[in-house]
C-alpha positions as CSV (number, residue, x, y, z in Angstrom):
1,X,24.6,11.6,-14.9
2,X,22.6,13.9,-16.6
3,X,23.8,17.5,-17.9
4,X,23.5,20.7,-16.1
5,X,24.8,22.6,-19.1
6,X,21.0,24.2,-19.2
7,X,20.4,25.1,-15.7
8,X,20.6,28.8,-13.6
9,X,21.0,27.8,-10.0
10,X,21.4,30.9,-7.4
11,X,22.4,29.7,-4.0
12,X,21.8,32.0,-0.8
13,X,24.5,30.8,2.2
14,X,27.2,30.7,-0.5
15,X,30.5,32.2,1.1
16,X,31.4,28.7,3.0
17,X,30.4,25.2,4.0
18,X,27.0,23.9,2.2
19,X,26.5,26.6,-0.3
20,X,30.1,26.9,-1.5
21,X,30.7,23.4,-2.3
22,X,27.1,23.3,-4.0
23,X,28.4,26.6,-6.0
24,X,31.8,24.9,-7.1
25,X,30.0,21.0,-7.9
26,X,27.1,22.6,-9.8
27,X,29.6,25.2,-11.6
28,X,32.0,22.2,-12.2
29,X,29.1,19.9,-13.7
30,X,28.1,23.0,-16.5
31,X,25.4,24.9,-14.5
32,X,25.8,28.7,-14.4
33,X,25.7,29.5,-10.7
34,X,24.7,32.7,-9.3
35,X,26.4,32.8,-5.4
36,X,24.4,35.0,-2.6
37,X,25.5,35.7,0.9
38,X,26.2,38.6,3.3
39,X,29.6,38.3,2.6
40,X,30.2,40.1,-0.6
41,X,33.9,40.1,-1.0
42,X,34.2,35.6,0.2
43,X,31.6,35.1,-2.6
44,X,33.1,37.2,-5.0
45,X,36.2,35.5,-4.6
46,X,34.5,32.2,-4.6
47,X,33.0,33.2,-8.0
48,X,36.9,34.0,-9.4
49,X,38.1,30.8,-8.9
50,X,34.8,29.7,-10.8
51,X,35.5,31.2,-13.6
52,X,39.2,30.4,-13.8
53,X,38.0,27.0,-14.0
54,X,36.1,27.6,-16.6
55,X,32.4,28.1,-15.0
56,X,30.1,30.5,-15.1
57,X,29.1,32.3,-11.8
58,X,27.9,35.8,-10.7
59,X,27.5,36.9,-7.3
60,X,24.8,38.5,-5.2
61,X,24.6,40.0,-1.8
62,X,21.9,39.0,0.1
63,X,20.4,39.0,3.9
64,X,17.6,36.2,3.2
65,X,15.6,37.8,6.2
66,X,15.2,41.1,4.2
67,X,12.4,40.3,1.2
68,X,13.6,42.9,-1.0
69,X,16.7,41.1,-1.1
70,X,15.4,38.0,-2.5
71,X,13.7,39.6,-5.2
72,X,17.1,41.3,-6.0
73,X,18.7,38.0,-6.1
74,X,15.9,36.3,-8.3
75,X,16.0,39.4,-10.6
76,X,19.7,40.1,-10.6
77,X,19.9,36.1,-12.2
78,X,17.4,36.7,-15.0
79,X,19.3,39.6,-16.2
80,X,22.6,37.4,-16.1
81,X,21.5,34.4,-17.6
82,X,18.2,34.5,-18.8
83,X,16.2,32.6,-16.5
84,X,16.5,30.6,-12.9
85,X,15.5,26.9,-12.7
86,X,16.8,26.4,-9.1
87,X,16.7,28.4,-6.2
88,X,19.0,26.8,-3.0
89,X,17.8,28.1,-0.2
90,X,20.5,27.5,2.4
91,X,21.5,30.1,4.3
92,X,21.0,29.1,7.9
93,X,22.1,29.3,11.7
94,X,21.8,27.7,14.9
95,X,21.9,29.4,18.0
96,X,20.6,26.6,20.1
97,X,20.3,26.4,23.8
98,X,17.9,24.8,26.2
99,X,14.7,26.4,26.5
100,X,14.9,27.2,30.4
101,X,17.5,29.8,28.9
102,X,14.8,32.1,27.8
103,X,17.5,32.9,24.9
104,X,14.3,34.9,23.2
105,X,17.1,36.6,20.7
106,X,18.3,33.2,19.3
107,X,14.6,31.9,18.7
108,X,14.1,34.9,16.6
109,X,17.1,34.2,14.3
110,X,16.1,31.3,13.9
111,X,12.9,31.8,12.7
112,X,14.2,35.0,10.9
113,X,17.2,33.3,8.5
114,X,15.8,29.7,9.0
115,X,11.8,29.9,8.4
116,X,11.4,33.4,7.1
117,X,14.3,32.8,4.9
118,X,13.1,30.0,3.1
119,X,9.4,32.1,2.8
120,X,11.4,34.9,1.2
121,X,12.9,32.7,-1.2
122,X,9.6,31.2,-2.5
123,X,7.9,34.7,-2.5
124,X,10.5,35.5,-4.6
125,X,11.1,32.8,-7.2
126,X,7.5,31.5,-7.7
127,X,6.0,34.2,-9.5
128,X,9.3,33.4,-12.2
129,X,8.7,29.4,-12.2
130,X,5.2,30.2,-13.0
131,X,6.2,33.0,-15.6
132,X,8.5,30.6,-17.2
133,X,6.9,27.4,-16.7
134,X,9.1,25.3,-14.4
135,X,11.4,26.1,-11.3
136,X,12.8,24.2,-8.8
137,X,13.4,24.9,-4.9
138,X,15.9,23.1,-2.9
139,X,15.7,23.4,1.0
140,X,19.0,22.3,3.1
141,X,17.0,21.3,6.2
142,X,18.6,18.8,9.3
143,X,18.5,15.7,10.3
144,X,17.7,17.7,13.7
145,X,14.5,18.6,12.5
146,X,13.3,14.3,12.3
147,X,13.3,14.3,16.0
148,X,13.2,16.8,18.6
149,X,16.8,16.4,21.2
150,X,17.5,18.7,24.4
151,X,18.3,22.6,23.8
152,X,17.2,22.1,19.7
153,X,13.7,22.4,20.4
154,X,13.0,26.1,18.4
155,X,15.5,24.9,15.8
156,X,14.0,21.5,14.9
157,X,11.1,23.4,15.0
158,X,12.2,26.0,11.9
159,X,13.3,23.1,10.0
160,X,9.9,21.4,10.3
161,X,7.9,24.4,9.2
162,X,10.1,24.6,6.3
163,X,9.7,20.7,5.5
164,X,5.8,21.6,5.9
165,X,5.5,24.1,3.3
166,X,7.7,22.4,0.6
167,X,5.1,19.7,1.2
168,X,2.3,22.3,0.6
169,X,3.9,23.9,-2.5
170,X,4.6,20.2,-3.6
171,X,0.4,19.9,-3.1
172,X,-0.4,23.0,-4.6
173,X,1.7,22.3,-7.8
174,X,0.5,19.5,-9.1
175,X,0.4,21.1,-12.6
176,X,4.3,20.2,-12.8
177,X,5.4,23.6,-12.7
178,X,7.3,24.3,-9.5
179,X,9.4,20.9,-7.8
180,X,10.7,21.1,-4.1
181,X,13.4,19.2,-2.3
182,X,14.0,19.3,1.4
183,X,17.7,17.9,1.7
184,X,18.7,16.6,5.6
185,X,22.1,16.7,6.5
186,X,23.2,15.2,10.0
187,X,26.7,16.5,10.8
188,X,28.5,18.1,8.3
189,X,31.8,20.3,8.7
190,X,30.7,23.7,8.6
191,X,30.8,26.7,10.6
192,X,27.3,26.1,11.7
193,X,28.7,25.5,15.3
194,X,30.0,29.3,15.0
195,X,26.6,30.6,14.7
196,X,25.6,28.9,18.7
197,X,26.4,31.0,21.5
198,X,26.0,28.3,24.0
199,X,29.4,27.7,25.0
200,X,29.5,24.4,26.0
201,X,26.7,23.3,22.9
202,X,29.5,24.9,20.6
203,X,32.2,23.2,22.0
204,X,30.5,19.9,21.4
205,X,28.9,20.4,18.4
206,X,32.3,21.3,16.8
207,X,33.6,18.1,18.5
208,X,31.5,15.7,17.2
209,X,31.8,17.6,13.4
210,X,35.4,16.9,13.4
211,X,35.0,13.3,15.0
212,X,32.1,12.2,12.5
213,X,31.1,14.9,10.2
214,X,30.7,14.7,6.7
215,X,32.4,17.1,3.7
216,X,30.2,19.8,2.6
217,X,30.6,18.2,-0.9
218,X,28.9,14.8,0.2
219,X,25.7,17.2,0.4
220,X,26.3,19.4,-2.6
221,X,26.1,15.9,-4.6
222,X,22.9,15.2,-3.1
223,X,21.8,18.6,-4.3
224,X,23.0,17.8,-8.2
225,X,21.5,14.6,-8.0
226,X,17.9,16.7,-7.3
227,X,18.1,19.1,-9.2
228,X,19.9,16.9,-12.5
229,X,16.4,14.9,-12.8
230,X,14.2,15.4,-15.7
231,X,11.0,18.1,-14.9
232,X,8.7,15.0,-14.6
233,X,11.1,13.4,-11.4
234,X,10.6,15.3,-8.5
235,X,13.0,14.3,-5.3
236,X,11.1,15.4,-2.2
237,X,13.6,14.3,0.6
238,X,17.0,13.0,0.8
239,X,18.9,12.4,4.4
240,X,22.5,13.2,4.4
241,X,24.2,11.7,7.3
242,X,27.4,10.2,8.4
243,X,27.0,6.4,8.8
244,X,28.2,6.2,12.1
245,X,25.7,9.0,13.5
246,X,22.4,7.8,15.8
């Protein structure tokens, strides 16, 4: 395992599930750790118990649909620490329902947070890689987005677009400056299922999340193992699944 003593990671969804875990692995393997999210005061406390354990962490509070926010988050971990080598883009939500539903409101936040979310982070952060030479982005996508099931049609199609321009920025930096890494996790428990306002999806989706899901932290190591490689390894997907999902 190689050491994260050197790296500035910011994560945006970092007040539960995904992001949190990341925040406390990365923290607890030497990375300084810079923790964004709507939430203010969950992150901030997040951050405490960081540093009571001897990390370093900061915190940041960010809507990932607002640009201006991003650029805040970018900037606000330069003046911290100096630089950022990784930026988790994370943040997320999943207000799925059929399409017949016409649920016009839900395909917007979806390609708000998920889609335009990810965009903001890379407006943000690659003008800094290419100022200091290397930088890393790290997409949690979904296993959802591999094939297209009834009532996930918009959101597969969010993660997709954000799968397609990692693999653009991956062609457009073949100078070795910027690396990308779309991560997939199938079920994980999270309050993901919170964020659907089908009732019957929810219900089911937080069924099957306590019946197979994986931990949050079975993703966060596949984040450390990306971003741990050497700048001349870049990891451009991993799958996170349970082993008993279809």
């Amino acid at each position: 395992m190689l050491s994260l003593h050197d790296k500035t990671i910011a994560i945006t969804g970092a007040s539960g599930g995904i992001g949190e875990a990341t925040a406390r692995l990365l923290a607890h393997r030497g990375a300084a750790v810079v923790l964004a999210a709507r939430r203010g005061e969950r992150v901030d406390a997040i951050a405490r118990d960081i540093r009571e354990e001897g990390g370093r962490a900061a915190t940041c509070v960010v809507d990932v649909t607002k640009a201006e926010d991003l650029r805040r988050l970018v900037s606000a971990t330069v003046d911290e620490y100096g630089r950022i080598d990784v930026l988790v883009n994370n943040a997320g939500v999943a207000p799925i329902s059929p399409l017949v539903d016409l649920d016009t409101e839900g395909w917007s936040a979806m390609i708000d947070v998920n889609l335009r979310g990810m965009l903001n982070c890379v407006a943000a952060a690659l003008p800094v890689f290419h100022e200091q030479g290397s930088g890393h982005l790290v997409s949690i996508v979904s296993v959802a987005g591999l094939t297209t099931s009834p009532s996930m049609a918009v959101y597969a199609a969010t993660k997709n677009a954000v799968r397609t321009v990692h693999e653009g920025l991956r062609k457009e930096s073949t100078d070795g400056v910027v690396r990308t890494t779309a991560i997939s996790p199938g079920y994980v428990r999270t309050e993901l299922a919170d964020s659907m306002t089908d009732p019957h999806i929810r219900d089911v989706t937080r069924k099957n999340m306590d019946a197979m899901g994986i931990s949050p932290e079975a993703v966060a190591r596949a984040v450390a193992f990306a971003v741990e490689q050497p700048q001349d390894v870049e990891i451009g997907e991993i799958n996170v699944r349970p082993t008993v999902q279809g």
